[in-house]
N, C-alpha and C positions, 0 to 999 in steps of 0.2 A: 504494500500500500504506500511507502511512505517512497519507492523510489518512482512508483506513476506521478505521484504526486511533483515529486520533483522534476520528473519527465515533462508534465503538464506545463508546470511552472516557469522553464526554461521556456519551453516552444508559446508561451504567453508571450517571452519578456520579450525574445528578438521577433513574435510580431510586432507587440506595441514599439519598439527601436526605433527610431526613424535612421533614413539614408544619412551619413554624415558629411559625403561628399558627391562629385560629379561624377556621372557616368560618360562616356565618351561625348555623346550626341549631347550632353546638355553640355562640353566643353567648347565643342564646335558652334553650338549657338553665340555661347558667351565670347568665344574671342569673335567671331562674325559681329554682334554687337558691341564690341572692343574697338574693332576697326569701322564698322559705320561712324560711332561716336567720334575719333579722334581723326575720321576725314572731315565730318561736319566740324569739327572746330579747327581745323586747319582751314577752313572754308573760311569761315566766318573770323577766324584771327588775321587772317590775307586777305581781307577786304579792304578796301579804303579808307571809310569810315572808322571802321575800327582802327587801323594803323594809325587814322591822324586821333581821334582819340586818345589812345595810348600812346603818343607822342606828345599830347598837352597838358597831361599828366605828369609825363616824366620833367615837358621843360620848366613847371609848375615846383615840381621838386625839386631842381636844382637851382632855383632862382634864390 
């Protein structure tokens, strides 16, 4: 009785477990959304606006 019990008890615990990490295909997403992210802010940091922006900023700080 008392080793079903612990037989049960196990096959409980690592149901309730959750995943602690990534499995391949949720890495591929993540770095896919890695590189969307850091084209759109290469986008939008190489703009115009933005550059003079953050150029009047900086000549603001060295004044």
């Amino acid at each position: 009785m008392r080793t079903l019990l612990t037989r049960l008890r196990t096959r409980l615990r690592s149901r309730l477990r959750g995943d602690a990490g990534m499995n391949t295909a949720e890495y591929a997403v993540g770095t896919l959304a890695a590189v969307a992210f850091a084209g759109l802010l290469l986008k939008v940091l190489t703009s115009d606006s933005v550059q003079a922006a953050l150029a009047g900023v900086v000549d603001r700080a060295l004044q």
